[in-house]
VOGU-3710 file (C-alpha; in Angstrom, 3 decimals, decimal comma):
1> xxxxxxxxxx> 155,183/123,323/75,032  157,769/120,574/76,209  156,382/117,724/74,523  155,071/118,317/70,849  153,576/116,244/68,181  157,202/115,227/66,453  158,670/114,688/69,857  155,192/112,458/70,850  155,507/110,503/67,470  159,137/109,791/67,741
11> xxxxxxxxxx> 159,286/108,987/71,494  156,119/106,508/70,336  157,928/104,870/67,688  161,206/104,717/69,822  159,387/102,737/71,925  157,754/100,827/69,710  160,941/99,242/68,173  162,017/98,637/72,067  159,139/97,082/72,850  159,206/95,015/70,058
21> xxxxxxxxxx> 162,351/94,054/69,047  162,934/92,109/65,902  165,678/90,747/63,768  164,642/92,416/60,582  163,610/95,968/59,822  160,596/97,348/60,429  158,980/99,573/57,187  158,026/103,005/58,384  154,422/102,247/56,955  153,931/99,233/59,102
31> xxxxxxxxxx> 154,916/101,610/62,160  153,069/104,291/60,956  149,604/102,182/60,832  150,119/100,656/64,022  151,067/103,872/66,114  148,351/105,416/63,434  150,924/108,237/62,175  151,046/109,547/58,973  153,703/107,357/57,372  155,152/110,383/55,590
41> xxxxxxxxxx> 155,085/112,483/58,397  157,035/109,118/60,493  159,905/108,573/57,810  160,862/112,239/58,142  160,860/111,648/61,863  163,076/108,692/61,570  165,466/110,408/60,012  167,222/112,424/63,009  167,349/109,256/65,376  169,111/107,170/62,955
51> xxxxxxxxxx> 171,491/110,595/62,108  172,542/110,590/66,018  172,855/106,597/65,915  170,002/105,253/67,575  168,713/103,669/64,337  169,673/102,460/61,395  167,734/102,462/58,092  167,949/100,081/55,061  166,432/101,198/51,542  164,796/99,057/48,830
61> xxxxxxxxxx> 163,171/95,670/49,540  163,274/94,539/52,955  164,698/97,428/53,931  163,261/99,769/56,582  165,116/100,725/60,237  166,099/98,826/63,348  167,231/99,693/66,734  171,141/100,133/67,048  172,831/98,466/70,055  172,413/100,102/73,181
71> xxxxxxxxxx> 169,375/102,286/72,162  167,183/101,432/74,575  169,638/103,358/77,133  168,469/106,532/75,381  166,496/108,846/77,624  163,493/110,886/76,800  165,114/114,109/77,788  167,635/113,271/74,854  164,827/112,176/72,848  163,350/116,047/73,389
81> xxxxxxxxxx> 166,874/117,412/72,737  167,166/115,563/69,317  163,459/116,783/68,108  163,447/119,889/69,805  166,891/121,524/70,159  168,767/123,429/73,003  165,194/125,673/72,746  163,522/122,982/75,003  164,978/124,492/78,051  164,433/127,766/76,962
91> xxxxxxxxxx> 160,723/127,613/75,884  158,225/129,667/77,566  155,136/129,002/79,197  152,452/131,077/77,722  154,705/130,855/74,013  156,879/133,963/73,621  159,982/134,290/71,407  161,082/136,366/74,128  161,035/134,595/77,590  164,020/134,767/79,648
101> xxxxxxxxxx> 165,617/136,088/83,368  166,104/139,426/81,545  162,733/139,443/79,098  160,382/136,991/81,498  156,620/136,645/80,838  154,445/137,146/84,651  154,738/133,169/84,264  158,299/132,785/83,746  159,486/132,462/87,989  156,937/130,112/88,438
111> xxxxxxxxxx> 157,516/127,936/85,555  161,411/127,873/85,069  161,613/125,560/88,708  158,760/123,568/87,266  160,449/123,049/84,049  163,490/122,591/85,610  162,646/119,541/87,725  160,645/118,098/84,677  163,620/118,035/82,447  165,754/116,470/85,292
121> xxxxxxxxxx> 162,990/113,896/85,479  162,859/113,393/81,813  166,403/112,324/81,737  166,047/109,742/84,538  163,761/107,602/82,182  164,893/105,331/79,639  163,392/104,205/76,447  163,947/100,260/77,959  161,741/101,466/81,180  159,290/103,353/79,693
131> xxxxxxxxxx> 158,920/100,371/77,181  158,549/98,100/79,743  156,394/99,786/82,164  153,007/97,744/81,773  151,283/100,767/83,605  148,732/102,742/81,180  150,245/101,836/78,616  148,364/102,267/75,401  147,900/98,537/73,828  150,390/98,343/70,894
141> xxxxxxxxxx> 152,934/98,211/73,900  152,228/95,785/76,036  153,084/91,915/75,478  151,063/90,515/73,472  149,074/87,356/74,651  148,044/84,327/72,953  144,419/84,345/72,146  142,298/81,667/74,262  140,473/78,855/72,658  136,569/78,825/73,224
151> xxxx> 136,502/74,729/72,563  135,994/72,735/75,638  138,885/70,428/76,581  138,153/66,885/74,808
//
């Protein structure tokens, strides 16, 4: 459908590395094990944001990727673009190779509006906001609070 497992994973790391931002890269097995993503499966992943310029990677020791300037402006709809294609917009519904005004499935005029809006929606959100949003967010995203101290005050 719209959203699939590489376009989940690489929207979650995005965020991850806006959420968190450091000054040194991040190893694609320490994402991996926090977002609990194959760490394989991640580095492949990887590889198509930093080829459009949203990250950068560094081999060997120390190396691993960080966020390039200004990609927190990157929207999810061009997140879906980059992992998905131009077929994004032309997916159907019920999943048939052929779907379209001429060769449309019986769910095809109700769906294409729907679609439609979503996409339009999609590109109204940016990687900074939906970092940032603190609503149901899953824990590895939210600020992280110092732990209390169970000793009474002396």
């Amino acid at each position: 459908m719209i959203i699939n497992r590489s376009a989940q994973y690489t929207l979650q790391a995005m965020m991850h590395l806006v959420a968190h931002p450091t000054n040194k890269p991040v190893m694609a097995r320490e994402l991996a094990e926090q977002l609990h993503i194959p760490p394989p499966y991640l580095a492949k992943l990887l590889q198509q944001p930093c080829r459009a310029g949203w990250l950068s990677s560094t081999r060997g020791r120390g190396g691993g990727f960080t966020l390039a300037p200004g990609a927190e402006k990157v929207t999810l709809l061009e997140i879906l673009m980059l992992t998905k294609g131009e077929r994004i917009s032309r997916e159907c519904l019920l999943g048939f190779k052929e779907c379209d005004d001429k060769t449309a499935c019986v769910m095809h005029k109700h769906w294409k509006p729907i679609k439609q809006e979503l996409l339009g929606q999609f590109g109204g959100y940016t990687l900074a906001q939906l970092a940032s949003s603190r609503k149901r967010l899953p824990g590895w995203l939210k600020e992280k609070k110092p732990a209390r101290s169970n000793k009474p005050a002396q």
